[in-house]
TIDO-386375 format. One record per residue (C-alpha): residue number from 1; residue in three letters; x, y, z. Coordinates in Angstrom, 2 decimals. Example, Ala and Ser with C-alpha at 12.3 -4.5 7.8 and 13.67 -1.06 7.14 Angstrom:
# residues 2
 num residuo       X       Y       Z
   1     ALA   12.30   -4.50    7.80
   2     SER   13.67   -1.06    7.14
***
This chain:
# residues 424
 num residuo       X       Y       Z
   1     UNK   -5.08   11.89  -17.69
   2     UNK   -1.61   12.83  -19.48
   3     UNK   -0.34   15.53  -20.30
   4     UNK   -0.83   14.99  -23.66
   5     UNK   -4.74   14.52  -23.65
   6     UNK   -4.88   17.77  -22.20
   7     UNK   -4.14   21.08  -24.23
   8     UNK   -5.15   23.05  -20.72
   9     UNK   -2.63   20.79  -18.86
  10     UNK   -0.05   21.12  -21.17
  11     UNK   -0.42   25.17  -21.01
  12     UNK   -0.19   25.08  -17.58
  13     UNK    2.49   22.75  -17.34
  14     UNK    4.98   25.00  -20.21
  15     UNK    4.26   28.60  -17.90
  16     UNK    5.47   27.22  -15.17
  17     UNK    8.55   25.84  -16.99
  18     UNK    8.90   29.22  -18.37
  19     UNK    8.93   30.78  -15.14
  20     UNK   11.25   28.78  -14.16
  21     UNK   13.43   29.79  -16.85
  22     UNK   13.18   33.42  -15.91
  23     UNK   13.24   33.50  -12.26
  24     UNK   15.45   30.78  -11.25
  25     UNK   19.35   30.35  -11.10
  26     UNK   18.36   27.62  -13.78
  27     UNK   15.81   26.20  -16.09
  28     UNK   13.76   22.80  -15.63
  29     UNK   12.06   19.95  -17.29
  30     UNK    8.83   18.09  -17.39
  31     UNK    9.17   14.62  -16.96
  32     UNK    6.08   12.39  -17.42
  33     UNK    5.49    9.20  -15.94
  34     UNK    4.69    7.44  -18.94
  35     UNK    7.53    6.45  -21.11
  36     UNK    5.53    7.28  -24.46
  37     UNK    5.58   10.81  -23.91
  38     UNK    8.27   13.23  -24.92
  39     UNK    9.95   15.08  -21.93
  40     UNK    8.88   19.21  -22.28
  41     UNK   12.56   20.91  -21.60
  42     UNK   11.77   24.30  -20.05
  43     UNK   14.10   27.16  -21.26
  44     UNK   17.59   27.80  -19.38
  45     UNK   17.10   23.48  -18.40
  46     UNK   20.76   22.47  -17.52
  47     UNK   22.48   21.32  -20.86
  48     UNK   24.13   18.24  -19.15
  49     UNK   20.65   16.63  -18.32
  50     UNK   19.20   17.79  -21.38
  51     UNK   21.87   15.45  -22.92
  52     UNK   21.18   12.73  -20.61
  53     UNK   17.92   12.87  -21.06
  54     UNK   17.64   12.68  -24.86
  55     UNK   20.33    9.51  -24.92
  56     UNK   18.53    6.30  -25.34
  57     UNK   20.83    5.27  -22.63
  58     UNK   21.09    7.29  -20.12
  59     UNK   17.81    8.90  -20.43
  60     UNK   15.62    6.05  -19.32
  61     UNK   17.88    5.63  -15.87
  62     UNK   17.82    9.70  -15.47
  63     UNK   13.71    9.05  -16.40
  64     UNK   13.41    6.28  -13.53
  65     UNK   15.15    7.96  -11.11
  66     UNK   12.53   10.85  -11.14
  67     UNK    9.75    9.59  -11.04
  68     UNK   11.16    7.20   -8.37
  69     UNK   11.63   10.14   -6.73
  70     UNK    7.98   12.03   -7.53
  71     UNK    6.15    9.37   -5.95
  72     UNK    8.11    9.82   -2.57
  73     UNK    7.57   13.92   -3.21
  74     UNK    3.44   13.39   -3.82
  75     UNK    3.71   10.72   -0.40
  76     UNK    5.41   13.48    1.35
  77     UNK    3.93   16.45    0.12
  78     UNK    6.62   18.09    0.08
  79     UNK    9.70   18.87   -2.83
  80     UNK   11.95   15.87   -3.17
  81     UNK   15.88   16.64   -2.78
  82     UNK   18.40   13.45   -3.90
  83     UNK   21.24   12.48   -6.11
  84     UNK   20.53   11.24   -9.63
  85     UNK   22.21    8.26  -10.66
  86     UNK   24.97    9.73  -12.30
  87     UNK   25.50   12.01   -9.46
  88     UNK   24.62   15.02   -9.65
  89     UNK   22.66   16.83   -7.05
  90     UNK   18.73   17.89   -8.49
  91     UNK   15.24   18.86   -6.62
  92     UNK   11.83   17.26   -8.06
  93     UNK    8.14   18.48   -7.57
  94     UNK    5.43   15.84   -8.42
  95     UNK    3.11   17.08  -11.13
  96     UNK   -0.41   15.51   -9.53
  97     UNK   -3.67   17.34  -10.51
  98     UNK   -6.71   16.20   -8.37
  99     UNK   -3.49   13.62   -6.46
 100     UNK   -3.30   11.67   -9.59
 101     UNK    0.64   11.80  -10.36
 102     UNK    1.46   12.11  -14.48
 103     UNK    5.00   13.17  -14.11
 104     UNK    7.38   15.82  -12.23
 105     UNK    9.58   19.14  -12.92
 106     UNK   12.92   18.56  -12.21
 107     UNK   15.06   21.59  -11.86
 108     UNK   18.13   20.15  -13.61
 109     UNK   21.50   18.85  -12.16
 110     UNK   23.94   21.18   -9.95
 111     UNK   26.52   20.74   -7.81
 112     UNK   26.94   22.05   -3.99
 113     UNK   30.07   23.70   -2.99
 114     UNK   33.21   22.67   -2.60
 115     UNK   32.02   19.50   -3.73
 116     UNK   32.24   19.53   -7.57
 117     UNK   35.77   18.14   -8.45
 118     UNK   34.67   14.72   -6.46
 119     UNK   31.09   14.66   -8.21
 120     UNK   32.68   15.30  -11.71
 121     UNK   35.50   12.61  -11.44
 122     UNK   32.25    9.95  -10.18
 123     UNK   29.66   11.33  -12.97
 124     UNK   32.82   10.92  -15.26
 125     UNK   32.89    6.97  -14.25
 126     UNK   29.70    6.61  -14.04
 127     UNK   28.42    7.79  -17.59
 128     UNK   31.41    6.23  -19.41
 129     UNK   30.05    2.78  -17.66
 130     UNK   26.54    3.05  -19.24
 131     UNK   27.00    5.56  -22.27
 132     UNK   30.89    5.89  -23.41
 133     UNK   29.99    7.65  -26.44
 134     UNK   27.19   10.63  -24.40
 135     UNK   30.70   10.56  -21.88
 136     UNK   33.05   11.86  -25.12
 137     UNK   29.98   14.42  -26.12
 138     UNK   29.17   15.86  -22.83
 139     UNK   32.50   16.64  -21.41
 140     UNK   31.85   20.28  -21.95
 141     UNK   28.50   20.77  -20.99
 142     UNK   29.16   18.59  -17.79
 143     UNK   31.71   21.74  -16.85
 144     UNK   28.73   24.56  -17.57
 145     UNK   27.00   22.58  -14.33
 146     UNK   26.18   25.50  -11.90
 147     UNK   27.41   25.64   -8.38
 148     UNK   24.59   26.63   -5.68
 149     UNK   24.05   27.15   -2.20
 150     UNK   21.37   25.50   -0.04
 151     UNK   19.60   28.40    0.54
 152     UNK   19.12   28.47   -3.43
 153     UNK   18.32   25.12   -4.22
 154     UNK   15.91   25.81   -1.45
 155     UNK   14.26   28.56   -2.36
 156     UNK   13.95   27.22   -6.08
 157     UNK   12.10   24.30   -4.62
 158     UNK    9.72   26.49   -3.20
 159     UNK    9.18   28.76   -6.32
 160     UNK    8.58   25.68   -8.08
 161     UNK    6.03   24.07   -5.69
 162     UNK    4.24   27.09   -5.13
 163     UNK    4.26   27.95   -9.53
 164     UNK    1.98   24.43   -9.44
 165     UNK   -0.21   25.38   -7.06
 166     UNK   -1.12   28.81   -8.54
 167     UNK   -1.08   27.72  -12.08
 168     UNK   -3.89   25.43  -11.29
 169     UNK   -1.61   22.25  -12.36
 170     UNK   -1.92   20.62   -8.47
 171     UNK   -4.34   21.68   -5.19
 172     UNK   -3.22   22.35   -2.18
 173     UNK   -5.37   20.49   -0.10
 174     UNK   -3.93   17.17   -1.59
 175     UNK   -0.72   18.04   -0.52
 176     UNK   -1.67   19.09    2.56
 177     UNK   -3.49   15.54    3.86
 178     UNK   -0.10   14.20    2.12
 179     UNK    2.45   16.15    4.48
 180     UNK   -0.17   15.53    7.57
 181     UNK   -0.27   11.84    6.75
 182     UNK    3.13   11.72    6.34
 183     UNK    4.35   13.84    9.48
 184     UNK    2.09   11.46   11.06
 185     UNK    3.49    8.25   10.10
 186     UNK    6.86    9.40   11.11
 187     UNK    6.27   10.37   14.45
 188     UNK    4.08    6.75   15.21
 189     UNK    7.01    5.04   13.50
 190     UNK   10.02    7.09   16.01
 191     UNK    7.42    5.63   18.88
 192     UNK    7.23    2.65   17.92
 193     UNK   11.22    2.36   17.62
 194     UNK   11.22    3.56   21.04
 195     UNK    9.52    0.35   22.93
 196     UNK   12.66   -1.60   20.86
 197     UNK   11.51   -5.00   21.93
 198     UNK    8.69   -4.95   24.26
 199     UNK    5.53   -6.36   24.25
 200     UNK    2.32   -4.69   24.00
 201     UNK   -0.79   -6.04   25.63
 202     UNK   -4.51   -4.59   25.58
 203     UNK   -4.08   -3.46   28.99
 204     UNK   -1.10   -0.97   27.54
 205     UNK   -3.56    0.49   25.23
 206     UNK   -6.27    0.85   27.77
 207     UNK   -3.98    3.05   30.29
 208     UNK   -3.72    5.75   28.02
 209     UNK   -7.29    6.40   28.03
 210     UNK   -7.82    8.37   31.29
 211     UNK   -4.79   10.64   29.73
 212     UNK   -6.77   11.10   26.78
 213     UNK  -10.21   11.83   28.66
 214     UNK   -8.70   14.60   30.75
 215     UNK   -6.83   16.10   27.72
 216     UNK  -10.47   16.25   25.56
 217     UNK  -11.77   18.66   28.74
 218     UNK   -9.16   20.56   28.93
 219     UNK   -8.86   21.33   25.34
 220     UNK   -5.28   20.62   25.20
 221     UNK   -4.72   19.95   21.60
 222     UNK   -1.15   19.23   21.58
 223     UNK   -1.32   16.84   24.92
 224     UNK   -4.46   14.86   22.51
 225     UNK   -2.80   14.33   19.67
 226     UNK    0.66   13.42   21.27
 227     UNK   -1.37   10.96   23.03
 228     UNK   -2.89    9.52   19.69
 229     UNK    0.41    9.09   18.43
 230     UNK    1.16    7.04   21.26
 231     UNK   -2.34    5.02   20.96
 232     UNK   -1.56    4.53   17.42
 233     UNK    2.18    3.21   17.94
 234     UNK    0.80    0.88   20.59
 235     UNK   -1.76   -0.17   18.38
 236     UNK   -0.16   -1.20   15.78
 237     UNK    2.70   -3.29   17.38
 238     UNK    0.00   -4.88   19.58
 239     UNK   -1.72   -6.08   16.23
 240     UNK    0.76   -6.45   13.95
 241     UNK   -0.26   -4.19   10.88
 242     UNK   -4.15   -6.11   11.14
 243     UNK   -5.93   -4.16    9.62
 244     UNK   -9.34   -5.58   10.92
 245     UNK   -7.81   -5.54   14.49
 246     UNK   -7.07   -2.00   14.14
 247     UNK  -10.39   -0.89   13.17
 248     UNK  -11.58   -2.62   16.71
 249     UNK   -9.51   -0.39   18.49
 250     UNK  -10.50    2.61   16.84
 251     UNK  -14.47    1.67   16.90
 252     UNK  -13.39    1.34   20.80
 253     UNK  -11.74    5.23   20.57
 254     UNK  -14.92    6.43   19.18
 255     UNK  -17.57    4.99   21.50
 256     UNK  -14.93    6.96   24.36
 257     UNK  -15.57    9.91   22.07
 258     UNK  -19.35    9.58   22.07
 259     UNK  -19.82    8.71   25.89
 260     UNK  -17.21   11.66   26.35
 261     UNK  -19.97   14.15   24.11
 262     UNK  -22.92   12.85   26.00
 263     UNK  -21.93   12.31   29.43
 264     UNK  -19.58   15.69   29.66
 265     UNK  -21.23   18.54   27.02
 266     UNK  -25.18   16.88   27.28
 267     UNK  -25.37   15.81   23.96
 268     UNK  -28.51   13.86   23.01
 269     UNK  -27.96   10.27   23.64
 270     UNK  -29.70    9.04   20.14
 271     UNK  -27.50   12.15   18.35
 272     UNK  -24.32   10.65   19.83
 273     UNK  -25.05    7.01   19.14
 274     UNK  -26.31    8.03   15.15
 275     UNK  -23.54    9.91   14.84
 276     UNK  -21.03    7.50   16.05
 277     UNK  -22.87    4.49   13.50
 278     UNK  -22.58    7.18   10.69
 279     UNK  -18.40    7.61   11.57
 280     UNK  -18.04    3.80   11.84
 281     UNK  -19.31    3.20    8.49
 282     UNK  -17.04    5.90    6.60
 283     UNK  -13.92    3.36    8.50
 284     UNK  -15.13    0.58    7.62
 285     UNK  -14.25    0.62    3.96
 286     UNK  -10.55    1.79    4.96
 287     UNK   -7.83   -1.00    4.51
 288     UNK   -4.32    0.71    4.69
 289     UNK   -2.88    1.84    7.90
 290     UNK   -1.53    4.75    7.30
 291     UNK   -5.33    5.76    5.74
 292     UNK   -6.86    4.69    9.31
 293     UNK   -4.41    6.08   11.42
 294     UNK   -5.02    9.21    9.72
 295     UNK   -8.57    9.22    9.26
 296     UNK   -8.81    8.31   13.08
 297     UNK   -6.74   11.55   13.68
 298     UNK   -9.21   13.81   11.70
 299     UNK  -12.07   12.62   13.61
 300     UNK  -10.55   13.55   17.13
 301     UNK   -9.61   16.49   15.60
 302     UNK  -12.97   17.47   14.39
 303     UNK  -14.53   15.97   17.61
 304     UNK  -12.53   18.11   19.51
 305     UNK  -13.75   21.34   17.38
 306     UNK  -17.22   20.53   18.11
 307     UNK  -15.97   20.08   22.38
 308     UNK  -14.71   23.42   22.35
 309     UNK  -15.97   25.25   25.85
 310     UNK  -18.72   28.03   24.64
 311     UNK  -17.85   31.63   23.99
 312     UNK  -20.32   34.29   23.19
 313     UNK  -18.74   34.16   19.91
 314     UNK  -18.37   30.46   18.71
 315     UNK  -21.84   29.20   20.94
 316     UNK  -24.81   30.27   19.07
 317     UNK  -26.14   28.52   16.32
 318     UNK  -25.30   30.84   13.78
 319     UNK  -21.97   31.54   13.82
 320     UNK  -21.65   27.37   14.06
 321     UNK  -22.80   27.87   11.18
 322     UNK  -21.16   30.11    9.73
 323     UNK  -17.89   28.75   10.20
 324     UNK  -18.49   25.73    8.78
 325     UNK  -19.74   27.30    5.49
 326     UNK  -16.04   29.11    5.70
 327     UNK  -14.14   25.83    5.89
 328     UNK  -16.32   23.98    3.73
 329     UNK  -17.33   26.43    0.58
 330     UNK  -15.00   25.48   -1.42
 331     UNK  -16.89   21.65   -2.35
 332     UNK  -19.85   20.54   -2.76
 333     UNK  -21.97   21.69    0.38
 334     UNK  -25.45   20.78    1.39
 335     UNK  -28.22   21.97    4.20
 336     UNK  -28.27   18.90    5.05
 337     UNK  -24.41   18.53    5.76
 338     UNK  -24.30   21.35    7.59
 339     UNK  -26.66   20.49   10.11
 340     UNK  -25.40   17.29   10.61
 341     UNK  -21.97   18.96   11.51
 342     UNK  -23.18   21.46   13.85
 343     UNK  -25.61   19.18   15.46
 344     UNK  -29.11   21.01   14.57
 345     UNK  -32.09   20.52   12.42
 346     UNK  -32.05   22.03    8.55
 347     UNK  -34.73   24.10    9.73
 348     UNK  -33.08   25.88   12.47
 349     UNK  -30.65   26.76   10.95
 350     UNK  -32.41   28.21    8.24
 351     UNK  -34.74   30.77   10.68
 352     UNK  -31.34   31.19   12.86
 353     UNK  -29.82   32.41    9.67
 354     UNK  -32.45   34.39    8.23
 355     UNK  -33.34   35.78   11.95
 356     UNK  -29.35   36.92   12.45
 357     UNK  -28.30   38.12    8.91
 358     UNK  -31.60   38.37    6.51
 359     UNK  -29.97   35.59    4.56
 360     UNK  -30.32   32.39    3.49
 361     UNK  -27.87   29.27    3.89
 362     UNK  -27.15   29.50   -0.05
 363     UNK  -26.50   32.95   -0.16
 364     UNK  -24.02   32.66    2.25
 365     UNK  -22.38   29.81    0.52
 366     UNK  -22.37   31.64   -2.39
 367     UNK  -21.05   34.64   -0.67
 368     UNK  -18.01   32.92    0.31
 369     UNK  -17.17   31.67   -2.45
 370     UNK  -17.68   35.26   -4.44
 371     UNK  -15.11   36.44   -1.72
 372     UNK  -12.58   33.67   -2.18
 373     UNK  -12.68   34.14   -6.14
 374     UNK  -12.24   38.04   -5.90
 375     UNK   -9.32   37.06   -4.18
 376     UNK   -7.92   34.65   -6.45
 377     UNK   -8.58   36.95   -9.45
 378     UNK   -6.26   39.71   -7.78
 379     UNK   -4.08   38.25   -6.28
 380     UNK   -3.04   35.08   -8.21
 381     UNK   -3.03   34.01  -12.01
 382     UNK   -5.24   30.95  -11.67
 383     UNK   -6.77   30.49  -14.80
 384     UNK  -10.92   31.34  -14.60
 385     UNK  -11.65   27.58  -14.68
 386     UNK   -9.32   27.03  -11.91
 387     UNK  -11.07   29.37   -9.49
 388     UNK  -14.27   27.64  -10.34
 389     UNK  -13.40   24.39   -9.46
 390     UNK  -11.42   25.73   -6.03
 391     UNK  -14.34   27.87   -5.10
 392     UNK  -17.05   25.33   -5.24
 393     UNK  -18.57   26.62   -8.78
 394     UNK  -20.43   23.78  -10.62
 395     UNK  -18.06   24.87  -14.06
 396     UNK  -16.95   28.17  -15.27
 397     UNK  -19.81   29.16  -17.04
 398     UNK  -21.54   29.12  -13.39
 399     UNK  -18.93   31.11  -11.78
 400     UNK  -18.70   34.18  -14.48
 401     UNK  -22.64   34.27  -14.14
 402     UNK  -22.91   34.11  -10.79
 403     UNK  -19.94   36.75  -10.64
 404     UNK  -21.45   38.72  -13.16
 405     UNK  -25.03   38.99  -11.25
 406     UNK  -23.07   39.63   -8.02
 407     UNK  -20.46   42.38   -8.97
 408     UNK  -21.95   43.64  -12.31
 409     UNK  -18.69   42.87  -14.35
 410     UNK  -17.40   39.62  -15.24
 411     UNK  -14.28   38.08  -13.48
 412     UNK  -11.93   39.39  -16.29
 413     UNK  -13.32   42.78  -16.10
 414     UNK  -12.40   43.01  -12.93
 415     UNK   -8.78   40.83  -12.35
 416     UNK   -8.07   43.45  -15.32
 417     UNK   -9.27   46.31  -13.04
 418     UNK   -7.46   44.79  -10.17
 419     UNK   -3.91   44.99  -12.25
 420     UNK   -4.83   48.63  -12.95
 421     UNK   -5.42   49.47   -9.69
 422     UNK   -2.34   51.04   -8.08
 423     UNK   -0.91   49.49   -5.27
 424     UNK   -1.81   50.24   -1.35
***
C-alpha cells in the first residue's frame, strides 16, 4: 500500500510531519519509495532540501539516497544517521506499517559544529557538478542551514521514531524483531571475525554443548545466549552460509532441547517428541540465515521460559496461564494455543481458570485487552482503529462494542474524560 491509496495513511503520515514542525529545532519531509508520488514537505522542512528536492536533478539523487538509507533504518530498527550526497548531515526514520516500507521522514539537512565552512565549500562543488543552475538559486538558503549538537539531532530522532509509533503509522513489535535480529547478526559476525582463519570442524560445534546444558539448569540467560552466538558463528563458517546444512544443526540443538525437558524437568516423553516435530516444521520453510539464526534464538529463549525452576507464583497452572494471555492478547489467540504453550489440556485449563478466578479463558483475553486499550486511550493519541488492531480486536466496530458493554461509555467518551481528568 502507498501512501496515496490510503486517506488514513496519509493523515497519519501529515500529523506527524506537523509535529515535527512544532516541536523540533526543524521541520521534515515524507519521502516515498515510489518515484510516482509527490514528496509531502512538513512545515519548518529545511529550505535547502526543499530545493533539492523539487529539482529534477538533484532531487532524484537526494530521493535515492533516502530510501537507500530507510531500508538500512527498517533492517536495523533503529533511526538511520548519514551524509546525503551533497553533504550535508540528515537523520531518516523508515515509514513501514505492518514492516512493509513505502517511504521515510527525513528531518532535513544540518550541519554539526565547527564543521560548516568545510561542508559548505564541498556541497558548493558538489551541486554546481550535477545542477549549476539549483547552485546559483540556492546560495542563500544553503546559508539558513541550522547548526546542531548531537544531543539534538539525537533527541529529534527519537521524537520522530516514537511520533510513528503512536500515530499508528508503524508497530513496535516489527521494529523490535528488527533491532533483535540485527544486534544479533552483529555480534555472530564480530565472532566469526575473531577465529580469522581457522577451520571449523563438527567436533568444534559439538564441545560447546555441555556449556550449553549446564547453562539451561542453571537458568543463566546471559551465559545461554552468549553461547548461541558462539554456536551460531561456528555454524555458519563450518557450512558456509548452507542453508540446508544449517537447519541440520539446529534440528540437532532442538532434540538437546527436548532430551534436556524430558530427562531434567519430567516432561512426557510423547509431549517432548510432538512438540519438537511441531518446532521442526515451522524451520523448515526458513531459507535466509539471518531468519534461522534468529528464529533458533527465540526458541531457546522460549524453551528456557518454560525451564524456569517452580515458584509458588509462576508453578501452578493458572498463572501459566495467565501470563501467556498477557504476552499474547494482543493477536489472534486460541484455547487451543494456549495449552499447547503451557503444556496442558484445553480442558484443564478451562476448570483451573474457572476454579481460581470464576472466569473463563475468553474473558480473560478480553480483559486484557480492555486494560491495554484504556491505556492507549489515555495515555496516547492512537487513532480508535489503531488500538483495535494492537489490542487484538477483530475491527473497530468490535472494540467500541465490546468497550461499550464493558465500561458503559464508548472509547471516546472516555479518552475525552481521561483529558478532563486533572492530573495525579
Amino acid at each position: 500500500m502507498s501512501i496515496e491509496q490510503s486517506d488514513k495513511l496519509h493523515t497519519r503520515v501529515n500529523t506527524v510531519l506537523e509535529l515535527c514542525g512544532r516541536y523540533l529545532p526543524q521541520g521534515a519531509a515524507f519521502i516515498p519509495i515510489a518515484s510516482v508520488e509527490e514528496v509531502i514537505c512538513g512545515p519548518r522542512f529545511c529550505s535547502f532540501c526543499r530545493g533539492c528536492l523539487d529539482s529534477p536533478l538533484s532531487g532524484q539523487y537526494c530521493r535515492q539516497a533516502t530510501v537507500s538509507s530507510a531500508y538500512q533504518a527498517l533492517q536495523t530498527g533503529e533511526p538511520y544517521y548519514y551524509r546525503c550526497w551533497l553533504g550535508l548531515n540528515t537523520v531518516v526514520v523508515p515509514v513501514a506499517p505492518r514492516g512493509r516500507l513505502i517511504g521515510a521522514i527525513e528531518m532535513g539537512g544540518f550541519h554539526f559544529p565547527d564543521s560548516r565552512e568545510q561542508n559548505e565549500a564541498f556541497i558548493r562543488s558538489n551541486l554546481n557538478n550535477v545542477d549549476a543552475a539549483l547552485a546559483a538559486s540556492a546560495a542563500s538558503s544553503l546559508e539558513d542551514v541550522l547548526n546542531l549538537e548531537p544531543r539534538d539531532v539525537r533527541g529529534a530522532a527519537g521524537f520522530i521514531f516514537d511520533s510513528l509509533f503512536s500515530s499508528g503509522v508503524n508497530a513496535g513489535r516489527d521494529f523490535r524483531e528488527n533491532r533483535e535480529k540485527y544486534l544479533q547478526q552483529r555480534r555472530i559476525a564480530e565472532l566469526m571475525q575473531s577465529y580469522g582463519g581457522q577451520t571449523i570442524s563438527h567436533d568444534d560445534i559439538f564441545t560447546l554443548f555441555p556449556a550449553l546444558l549446564l547453562a539451561l539448569r542453571q537458568h543463566d540467560r546471559d551465559r545461554v545466549m552468549l553461547l548461541m552466538d558462539d554456536f551460531f558463528s561456528r555454524i555458519l563458517l563450518e557450512t558456509r552460509l548452507n542453508a540446508d546444512q544449517i537447519k541440520v544443526h539446529v534440528h540437532l540443538l532442538l532434540s538437546v532441547l527436548t532430551r534436556e525437558a524430558v530427562v531434567t524437568r519430567d516432561f512426557p516423553l510423547e509431549d517432548a517428541i510432538t512438540r519438537h516435530f511441531q518446532t521442526y516444521r515451522q524451520l523448515e520453510p526458513l531459507a535466509d540465515t539471518e531468519d534461522i539464526c534468529y528464529w533458533a534464538f527465540k526458541q531457546v529463549d522460549a524453551f528456557m521460559d518454560r525451564m524456569k525452576a517452580p515458584t509458588p507464583e509462576t508453578n501452578s497452572l493458572a498463572d501459566r496461564v495467565l501470563e501467556w494471555i498477557e504476552q499474547n492478547f494482543w493477536k489472534k489467540v486460541t484455547l487451543g494455543m494456549a495449552a499447547r504453550s503451557v503444556n496442558a489440556s484445553a480442558s484443564s485449563i478451562v476448570k483451573t481458570l474457572r476454579a481460581r478466578t470464576g472466569r473463563s479463558f475468553r474473558e480473560h483475553v478480553i480483559s486484557s485487552r480492555l486494560k491495554e486499550s484504556r491505556h492507549l486511550l489515555a495515555q496516547t493519541d492512537v487513532p480508535l482503529s489503531g488500538i483495535s488492531a494492537r489490542c487484538g480486536f477483530y475491527d473497530q466496530s468490535h472494540f467500541c462494542r465490546t468497550f461499550k458493554v464493558e465500561f458503559g461509555q464508548s472509547p471516546g467518551e472516555f479518552r475525552r474524560q481521561a483529558r478532563l481528568a486533572p492530573p495525579v
